[in-house]
C-alpha positions as CSV (number, residue, x, y, z in Angstrom):
1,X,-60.1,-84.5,30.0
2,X,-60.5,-86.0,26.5
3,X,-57.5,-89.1,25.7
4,X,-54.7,-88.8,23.2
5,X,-55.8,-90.7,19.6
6,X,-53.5,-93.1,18.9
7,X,-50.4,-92.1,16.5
8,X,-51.8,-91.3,12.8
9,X,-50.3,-94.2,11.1
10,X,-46.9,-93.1,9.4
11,X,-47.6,-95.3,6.4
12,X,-49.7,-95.7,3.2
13,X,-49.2,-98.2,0.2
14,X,-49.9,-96.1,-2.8
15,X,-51.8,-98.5,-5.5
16,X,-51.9,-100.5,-2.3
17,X,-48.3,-101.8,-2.5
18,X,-45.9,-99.0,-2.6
19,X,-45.4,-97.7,1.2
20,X,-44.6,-94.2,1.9
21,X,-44.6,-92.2,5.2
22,X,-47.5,-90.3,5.2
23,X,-45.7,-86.9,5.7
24,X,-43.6,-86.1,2.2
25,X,-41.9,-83.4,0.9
26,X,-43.0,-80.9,-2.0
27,X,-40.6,-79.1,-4.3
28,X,-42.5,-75.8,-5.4
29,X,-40.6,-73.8,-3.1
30,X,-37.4,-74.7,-4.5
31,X,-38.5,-72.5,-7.4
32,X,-38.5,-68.5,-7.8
33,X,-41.4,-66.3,-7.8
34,X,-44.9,-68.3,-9.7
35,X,-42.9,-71.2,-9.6
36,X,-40.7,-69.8,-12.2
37,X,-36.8,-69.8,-12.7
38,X,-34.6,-71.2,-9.7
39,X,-34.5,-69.6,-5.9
40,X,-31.4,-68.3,-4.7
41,X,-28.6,-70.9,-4.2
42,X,-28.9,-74.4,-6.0
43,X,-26.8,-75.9,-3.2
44,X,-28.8,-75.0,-0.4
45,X,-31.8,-76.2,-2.3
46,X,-29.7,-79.6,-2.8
47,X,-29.1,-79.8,1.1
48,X,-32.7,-79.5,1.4
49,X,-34.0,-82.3,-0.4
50,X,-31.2,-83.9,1.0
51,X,-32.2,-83.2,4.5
52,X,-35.4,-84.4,3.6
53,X,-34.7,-87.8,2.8
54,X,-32.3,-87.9,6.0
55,X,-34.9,-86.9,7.9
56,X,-37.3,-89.8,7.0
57,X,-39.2,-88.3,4.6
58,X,-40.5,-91.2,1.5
59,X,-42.3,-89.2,-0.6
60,X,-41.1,-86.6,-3.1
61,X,-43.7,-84.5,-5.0
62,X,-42.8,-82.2,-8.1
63,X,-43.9,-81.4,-11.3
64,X,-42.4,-80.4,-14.7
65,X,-43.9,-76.9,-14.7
66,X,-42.1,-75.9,-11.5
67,X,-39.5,-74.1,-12.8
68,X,-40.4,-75.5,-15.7
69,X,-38.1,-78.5,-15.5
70,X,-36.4,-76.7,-12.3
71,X,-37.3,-78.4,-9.7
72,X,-37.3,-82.3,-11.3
73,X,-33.7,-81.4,-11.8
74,X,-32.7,-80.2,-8.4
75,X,-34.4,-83.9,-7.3
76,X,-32.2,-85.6,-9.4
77,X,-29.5,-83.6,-8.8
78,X,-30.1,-84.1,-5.1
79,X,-31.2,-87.6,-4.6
80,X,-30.2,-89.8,-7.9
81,X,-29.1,-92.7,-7.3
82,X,-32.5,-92.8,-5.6
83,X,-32.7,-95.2,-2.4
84,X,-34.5,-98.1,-3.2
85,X,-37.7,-96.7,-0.8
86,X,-37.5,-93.6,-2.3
87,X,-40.7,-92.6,-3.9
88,X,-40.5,-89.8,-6.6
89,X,-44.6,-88.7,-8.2
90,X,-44.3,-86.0,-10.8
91,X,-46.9,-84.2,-12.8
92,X,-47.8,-83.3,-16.1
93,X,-50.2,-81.7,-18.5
94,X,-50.0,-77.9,-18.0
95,X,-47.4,-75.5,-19.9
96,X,-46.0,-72.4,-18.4
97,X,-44.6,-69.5,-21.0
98,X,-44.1,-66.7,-18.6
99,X,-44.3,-66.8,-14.3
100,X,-48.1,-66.0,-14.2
101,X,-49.0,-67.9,-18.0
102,X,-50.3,-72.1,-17.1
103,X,-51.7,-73.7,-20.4
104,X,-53.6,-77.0,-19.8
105,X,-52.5,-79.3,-22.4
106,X,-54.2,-82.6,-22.5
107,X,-53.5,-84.1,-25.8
108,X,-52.4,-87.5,-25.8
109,X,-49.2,-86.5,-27.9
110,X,-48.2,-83.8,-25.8
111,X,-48.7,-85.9,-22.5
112,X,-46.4,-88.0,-23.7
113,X,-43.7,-86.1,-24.7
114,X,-43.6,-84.3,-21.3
115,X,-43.6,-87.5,-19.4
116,X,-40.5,-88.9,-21.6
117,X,-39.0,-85.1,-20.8
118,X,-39.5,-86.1,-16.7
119,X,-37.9,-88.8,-17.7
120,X,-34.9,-87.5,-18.8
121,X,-34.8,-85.0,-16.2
122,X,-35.5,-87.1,-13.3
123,X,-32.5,-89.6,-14.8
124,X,-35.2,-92.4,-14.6
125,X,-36.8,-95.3,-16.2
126,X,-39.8,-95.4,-14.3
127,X,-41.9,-92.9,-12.6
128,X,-43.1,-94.0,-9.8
129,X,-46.3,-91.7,-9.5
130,X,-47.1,-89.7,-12.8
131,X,-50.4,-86.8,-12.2
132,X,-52.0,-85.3,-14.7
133,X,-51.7,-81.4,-13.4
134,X,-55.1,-80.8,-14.5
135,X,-57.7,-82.8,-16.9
136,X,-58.3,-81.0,-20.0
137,X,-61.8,-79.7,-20.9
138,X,-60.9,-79.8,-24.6
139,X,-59.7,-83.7,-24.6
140,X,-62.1,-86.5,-23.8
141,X,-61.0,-88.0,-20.3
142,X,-60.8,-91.3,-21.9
143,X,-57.9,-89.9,-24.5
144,X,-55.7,-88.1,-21.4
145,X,-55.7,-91.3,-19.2
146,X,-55.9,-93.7,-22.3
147,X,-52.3,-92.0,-23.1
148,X,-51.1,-91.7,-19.0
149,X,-52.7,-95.5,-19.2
150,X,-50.2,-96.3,-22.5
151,X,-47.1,-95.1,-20.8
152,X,-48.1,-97.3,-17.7
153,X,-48.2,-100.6,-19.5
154,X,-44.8,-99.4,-21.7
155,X,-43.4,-99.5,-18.0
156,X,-42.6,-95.4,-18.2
157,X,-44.5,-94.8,-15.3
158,X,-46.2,-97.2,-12.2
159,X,-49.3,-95.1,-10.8
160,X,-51.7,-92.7,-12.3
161,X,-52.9,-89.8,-10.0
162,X,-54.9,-86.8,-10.9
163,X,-55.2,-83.4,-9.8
164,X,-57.4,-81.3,-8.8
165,X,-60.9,-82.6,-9.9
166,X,-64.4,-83.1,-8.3
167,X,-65.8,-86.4,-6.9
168,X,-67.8,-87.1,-10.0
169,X,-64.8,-87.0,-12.1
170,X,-62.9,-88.9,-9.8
171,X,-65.9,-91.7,-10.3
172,X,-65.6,-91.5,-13.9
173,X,-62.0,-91.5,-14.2
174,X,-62.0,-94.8,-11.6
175,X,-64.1,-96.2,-14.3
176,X,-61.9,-96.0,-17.2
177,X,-58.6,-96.7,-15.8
178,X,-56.8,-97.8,-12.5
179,X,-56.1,-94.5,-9.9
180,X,-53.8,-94.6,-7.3
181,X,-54.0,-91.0,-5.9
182,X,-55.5,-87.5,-6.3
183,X,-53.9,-83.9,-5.6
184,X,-56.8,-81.6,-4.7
185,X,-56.2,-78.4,-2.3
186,X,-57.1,-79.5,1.5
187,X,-56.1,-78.2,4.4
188,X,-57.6,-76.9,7.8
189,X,-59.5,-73.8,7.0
190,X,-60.6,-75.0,3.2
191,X,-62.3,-78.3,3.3
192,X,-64.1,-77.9,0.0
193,X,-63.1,-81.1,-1.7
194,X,-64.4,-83.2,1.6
195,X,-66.9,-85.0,-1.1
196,X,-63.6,-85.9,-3.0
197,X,-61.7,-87.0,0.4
198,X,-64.7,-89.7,1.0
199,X,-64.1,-91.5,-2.8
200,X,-60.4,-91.8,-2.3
201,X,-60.9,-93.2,1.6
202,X,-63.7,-95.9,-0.3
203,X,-61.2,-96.9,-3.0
204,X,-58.2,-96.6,-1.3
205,X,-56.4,-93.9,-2.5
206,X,-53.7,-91.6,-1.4
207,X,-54.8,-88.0,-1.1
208,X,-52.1,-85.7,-1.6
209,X,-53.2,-82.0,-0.7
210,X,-51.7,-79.0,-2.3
211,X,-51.6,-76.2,0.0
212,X,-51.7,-78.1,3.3
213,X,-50.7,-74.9,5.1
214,X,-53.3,-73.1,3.6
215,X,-51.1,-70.8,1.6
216,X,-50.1,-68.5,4.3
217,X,-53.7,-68.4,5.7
218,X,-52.4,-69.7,8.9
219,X,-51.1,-66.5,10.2
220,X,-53.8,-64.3,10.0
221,X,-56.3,-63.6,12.7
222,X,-59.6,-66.4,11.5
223,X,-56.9,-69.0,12.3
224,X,-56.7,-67.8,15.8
225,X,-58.1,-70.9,17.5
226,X,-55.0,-72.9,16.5
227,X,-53.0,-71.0,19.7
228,X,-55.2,-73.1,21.8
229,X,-54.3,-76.7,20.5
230,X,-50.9,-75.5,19.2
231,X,-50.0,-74.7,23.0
232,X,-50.7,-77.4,24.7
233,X,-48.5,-79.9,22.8
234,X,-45.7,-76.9,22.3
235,X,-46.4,-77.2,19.1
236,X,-46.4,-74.2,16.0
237,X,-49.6,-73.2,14.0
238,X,-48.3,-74.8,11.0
239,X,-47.0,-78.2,12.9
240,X,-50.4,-78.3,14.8
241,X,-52.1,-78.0,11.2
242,X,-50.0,-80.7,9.6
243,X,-51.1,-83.0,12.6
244,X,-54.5,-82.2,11.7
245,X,-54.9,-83.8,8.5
246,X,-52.4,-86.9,9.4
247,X,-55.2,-87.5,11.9
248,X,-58.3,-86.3,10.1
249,X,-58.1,-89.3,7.1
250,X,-55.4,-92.1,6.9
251,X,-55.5,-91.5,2.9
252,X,-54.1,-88.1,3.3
253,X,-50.8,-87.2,2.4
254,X,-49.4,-84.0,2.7
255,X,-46.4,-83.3,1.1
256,X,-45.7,-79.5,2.0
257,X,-42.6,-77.8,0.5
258,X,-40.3,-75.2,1.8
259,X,-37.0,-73.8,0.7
260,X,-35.5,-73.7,4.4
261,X,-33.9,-76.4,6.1
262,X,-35.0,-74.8,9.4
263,X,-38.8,-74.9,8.4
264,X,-38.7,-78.5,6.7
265,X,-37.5,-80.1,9.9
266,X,-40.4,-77.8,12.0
267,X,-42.7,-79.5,9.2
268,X,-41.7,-82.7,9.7
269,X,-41.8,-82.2,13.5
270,X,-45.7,-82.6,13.0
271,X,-45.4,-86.1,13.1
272,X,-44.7,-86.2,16.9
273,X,-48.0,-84.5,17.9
274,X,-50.7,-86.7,18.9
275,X,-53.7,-84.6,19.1
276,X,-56.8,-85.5,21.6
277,X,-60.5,-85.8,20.7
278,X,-60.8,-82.5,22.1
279,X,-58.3,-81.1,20.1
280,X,-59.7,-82.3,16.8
281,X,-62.9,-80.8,17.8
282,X,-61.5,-77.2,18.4
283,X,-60.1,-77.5,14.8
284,X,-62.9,-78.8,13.2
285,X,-64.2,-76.1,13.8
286,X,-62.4,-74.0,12.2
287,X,-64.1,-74.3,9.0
288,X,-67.2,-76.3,8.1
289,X,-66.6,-79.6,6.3
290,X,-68.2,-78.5,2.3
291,X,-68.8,-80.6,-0.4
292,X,-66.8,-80.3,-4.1
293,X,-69.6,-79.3,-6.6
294,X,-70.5,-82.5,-8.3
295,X,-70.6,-80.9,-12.0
């Protein structure tokens, strides 16, 4: 009979200073349809980012293409005044036009303007954690962080983080200006950006992966193994799967989103489960660890 692990810590200092509880909240869901247009009542989605907070949670992830401009204003609408350990990251750097159209838009100009719009939309002065949505292939690196790197030192925004790039870019990124965090897709059945996990656990950086239930993935028939592990601790697929990656690296940070107050506080039940060696072996298993491309 293999031991418990001991409790996934419930912390992490983003840029090393700024603690959050390692289980956050993400507002996609609060959206319609491709992230597009509102989703059904405002006030329930109010009472769920208020629920959120009640419930413990530190860590608030949005963007200003969810919606667009939707869901940064349901977070202020919901949470403004924001408690002083209250961390709100945002994104920016992709432009939506229709509910299936996203536009990477990289230029230094246009970066800016968008974060100024958070800004206004988020009724702040400072963002804590600005991500650029996705790096531009048509903008030198140095010029998109050089202008996310501006804003930092006019005090608009306290930590860079990135999204959605390959270990080699991470490297060269590190190199031009200080990172505190990356959002690349993680989760149990699609380790693919494992080479990118192992640069943010050497420098220190918070890990925040997007589609940490695997997108729905999680109920079909590969995933079947779960049943096992998610038995024994009375525990669902999803809250079993959660559990994983709190105890598979302290940098990671998942921030999962849902529009139902019912399924945030199942989410957020993951941070009870302490899984066993054994049980971290079973789901390991579930999918071989793969390496990012480094090009």
């Amino acid at each position: 009979m293999s031991a418990s692990l001991s409790s996934p810590d419930v912390s992490f200092l983003i840029g090393g200073e700024l603690p959050v509880r390692r289980l956050g909240y993400g507002t996609a869901q609060l959206t319609g349809p491709g992230y597009w247009g509102p989703r059904g009542d405002r006030q329930e989605a109010l009472a769920v980012l208020r629920s959120a907070v009640d419930q413990g949670v530190t860590l608030i992830d949005t963007a200003d293409n969810y919606g667009p401009g939707v869901a940064e204003e349901l977070v202020a609408g919901a949470l403004h005044p924001y408690r002083d350990d209250l961390v709100i990251a945002t994104k920016g750097g992709v432009v939506r036009t229709s509910d299936s159209a996203w536009h990477i838009a990289g230029r230094p100009e246009g970066l800016r303007a968008m974060c100024e719009a958070s800004l206004r939309r988020l009724r702040t002065d400072r963002i804590d954690l600005y991500q650029l949505h996705r790096l531009d292939p048509g903008v030198p690196m140095a010029d998109q962080l050089g202008a996310l790197d501006a804003l930092r030192q006019e005090g608009k925004i306290r930590y860079i983080g990135l999204d959605t790039l390959t270990a080699d870019q991470l490297e060269q990124a590190l190199s031009l200006t200080e990172i505190a965090s990356v959002q690349n897709r993680f989760n149990l059945l699609d380790r693919g950006s494992d080479a990118v996990l192992k640069v943010c656990e050497t420098h220190g950086l918070a890990f925040l992966p997007w589609f940490p239930l695997a997108n729905g993935a999680l109920t079909g028939d590969a995933a079947a193994a779960l049943d096992a592990v998610a038995e024994r601790h009375g525990a669902t697929r999803g809250q079993t799967a959660l559990a994983w990656l709190l105890h598979r690296s302290p940098v990671l940070c998942p921030t999962p989103g849902t529009g139902s107050a019912a399924h945030l506080s199942e989410n957020l039940g993951a941070r009870e489960i302490r899984l066993t060696t054994e049980d971290m072996s079973r789901l390991e298993a579930l999918a071989p660890a793969r390496r990012s491309p480094r090009t």
